[in-house]
C-alpha positions in Angstrom: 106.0 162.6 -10.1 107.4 165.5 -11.8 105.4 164.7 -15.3 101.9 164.8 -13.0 102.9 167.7 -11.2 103.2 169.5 -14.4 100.8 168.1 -16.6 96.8 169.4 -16.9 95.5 165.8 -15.9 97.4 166.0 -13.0 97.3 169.7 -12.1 94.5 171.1 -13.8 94.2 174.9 -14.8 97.6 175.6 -12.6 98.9 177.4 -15.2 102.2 178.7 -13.0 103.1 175.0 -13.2 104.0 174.3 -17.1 106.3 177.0 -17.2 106.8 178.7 -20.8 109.6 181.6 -22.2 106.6 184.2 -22.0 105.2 186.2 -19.5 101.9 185.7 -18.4 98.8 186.2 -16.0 98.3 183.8 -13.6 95.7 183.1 -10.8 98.1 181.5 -8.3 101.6 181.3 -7.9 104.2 179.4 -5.5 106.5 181.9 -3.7 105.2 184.8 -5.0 107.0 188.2 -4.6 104.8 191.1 -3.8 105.3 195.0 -2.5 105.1 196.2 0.5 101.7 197.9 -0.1 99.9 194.9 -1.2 100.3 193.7 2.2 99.2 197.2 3.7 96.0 196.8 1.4 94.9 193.4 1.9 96.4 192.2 4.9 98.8 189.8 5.7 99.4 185.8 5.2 96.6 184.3 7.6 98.4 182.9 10.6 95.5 180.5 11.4 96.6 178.3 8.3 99.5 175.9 8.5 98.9 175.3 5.1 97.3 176.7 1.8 98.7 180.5 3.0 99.9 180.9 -0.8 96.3 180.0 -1.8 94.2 182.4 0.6 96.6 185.4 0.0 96.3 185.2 -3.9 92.8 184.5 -3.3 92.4 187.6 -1.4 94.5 189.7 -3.3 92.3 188.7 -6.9 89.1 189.2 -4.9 90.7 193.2 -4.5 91.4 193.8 -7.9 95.0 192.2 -7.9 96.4 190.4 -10.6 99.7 187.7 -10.3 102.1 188.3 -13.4 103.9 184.8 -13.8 107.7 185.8 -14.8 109.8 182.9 -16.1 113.2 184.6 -15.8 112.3 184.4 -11.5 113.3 180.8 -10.9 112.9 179.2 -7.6 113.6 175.2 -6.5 111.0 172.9 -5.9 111.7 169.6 -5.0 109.3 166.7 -5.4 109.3 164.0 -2.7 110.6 161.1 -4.9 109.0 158.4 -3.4 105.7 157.4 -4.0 104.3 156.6 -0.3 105.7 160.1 0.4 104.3 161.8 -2.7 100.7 160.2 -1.4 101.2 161.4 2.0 102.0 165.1 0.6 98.7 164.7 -1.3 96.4 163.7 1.5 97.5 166.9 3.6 97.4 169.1 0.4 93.6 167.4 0.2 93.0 168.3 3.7 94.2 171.7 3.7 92.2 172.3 0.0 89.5 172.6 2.5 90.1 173.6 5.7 91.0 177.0 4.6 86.9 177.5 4.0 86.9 177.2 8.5 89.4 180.5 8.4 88.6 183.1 5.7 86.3 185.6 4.1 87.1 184.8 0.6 86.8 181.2 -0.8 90.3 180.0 -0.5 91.4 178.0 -3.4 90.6 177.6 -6.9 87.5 175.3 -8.3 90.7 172.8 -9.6 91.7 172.4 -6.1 88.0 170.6 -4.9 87.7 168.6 -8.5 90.0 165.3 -6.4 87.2 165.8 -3.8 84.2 165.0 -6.4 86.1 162.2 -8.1 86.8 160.6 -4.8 82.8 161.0 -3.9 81.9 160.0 -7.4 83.9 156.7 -6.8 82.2 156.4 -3.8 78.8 156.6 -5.1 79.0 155.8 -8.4 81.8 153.0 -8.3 82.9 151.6 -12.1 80.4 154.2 -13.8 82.9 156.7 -12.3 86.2 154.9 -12.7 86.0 153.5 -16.0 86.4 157.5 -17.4 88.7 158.3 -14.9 90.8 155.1 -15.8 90.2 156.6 -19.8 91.5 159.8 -19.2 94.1 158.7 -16.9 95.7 156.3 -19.7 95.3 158.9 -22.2 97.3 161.4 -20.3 100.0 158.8 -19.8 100.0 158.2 -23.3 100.0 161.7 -23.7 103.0 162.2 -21.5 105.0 158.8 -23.0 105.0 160.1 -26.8 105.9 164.0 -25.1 108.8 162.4 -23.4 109.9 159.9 -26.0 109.7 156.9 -22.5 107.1 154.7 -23.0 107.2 153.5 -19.2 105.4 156.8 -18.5 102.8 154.4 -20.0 102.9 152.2 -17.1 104.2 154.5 -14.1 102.1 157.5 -14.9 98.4 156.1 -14.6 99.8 154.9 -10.7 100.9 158.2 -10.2 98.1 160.2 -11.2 95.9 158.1 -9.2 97.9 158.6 -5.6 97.8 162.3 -6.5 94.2 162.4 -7.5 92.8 159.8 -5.1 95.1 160.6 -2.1 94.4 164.5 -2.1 90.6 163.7 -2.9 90.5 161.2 0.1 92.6 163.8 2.6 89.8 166.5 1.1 86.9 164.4 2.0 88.3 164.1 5.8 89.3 168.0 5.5 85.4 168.5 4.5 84.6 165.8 8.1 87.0 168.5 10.2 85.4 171.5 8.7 82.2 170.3 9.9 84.0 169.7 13.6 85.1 173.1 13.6 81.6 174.1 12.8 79.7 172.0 15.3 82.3 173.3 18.1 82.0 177.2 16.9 78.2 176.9 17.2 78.4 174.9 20.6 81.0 177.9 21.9 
């Protein structure tokens, strides 16, 4: 779970998450630090989102000219759930809240990486084995990818599993985030 939550297939462009001795710009960061007076400039963490705060805020604060330094000497903990029905779980509310942030702010809350899960799962859905057989392609290359990195060659067999409940499971909780955007729509018109 680890090796897809810090590899490109699994992540994408999430740059914060691979780490590195070096200093670096990034557009997103988990448990970012910031001053006082970014706050005072752009506002506050929105309230209306359970989830995806992190997301919106670094969102808003690029959209004002505001850049996220990633420094590797600031550690913080992350835990991974370590089962796989949890991990899949995690993903499906991760999916939902990838889009549900659209319903409650100005700017557009996450990052182009964040809605790719959401067009594999409709590409599945429309496009069946013309779509899977390059997923399934790419999926075993990054798992060969990460075997030979890690010197473990079950990565060969555990990793395509695991990219596939992260992928499939946040593109499936996306596709009923994009159903409860719509609610929220139909309701604010009705009001």
């Amino acid at each position: 779970i680890i090796a897809a939550l810090t590899h490109p297939f699994g992540v994408g462009n999430a740059n914060y998450r691979f780490g590195g001795r070096q200093a670096r710009w990034v557009d997103t960061v988990f448990g970012g630090c910031w001053r006082r007076d970014v706050f005072e400039r752009i506002g506050k963490f929105n309230e209306q989102l359970p989830r995806s705060q992190d997301l919106e805020f670094n969102q808003r604060l690029r959209k004002a000219g505001g850049k996220i330094l990633y420094v590797p000497e600031l550690t913080t903990s992350y835990y991974t759930r370590s089962r796989l029905g949890a991990f899949c779980r995690h993903n499906w509310t991760n999916g939902v809240w990838a889009i549900l942030p659209f319903a409650y702010s100005d700017v557009m809350p996450v990052r182009w990486r964040h809605l790719a899960p959401l067009g594999l799962v409709v590409a599945l859905i429309f496009l069946g084995v013309a779509a899977a057989v390059p997923y399934a392609v790419l999926n075993l290359g990054a798992s060969i990818h990460l075997a030979v990195r890690n010197r473990n060659w079950s990565f060969v067999a555990l990793m395509p599993l695991t990219f596939g409940c992260l992928h499939v499971a946040y593109g499936t909780g996306s596709l009923w985030g994009v159903a409860r955007l719509a609610a929220i729509g139909v309701k604010r018109i009705l009001s």
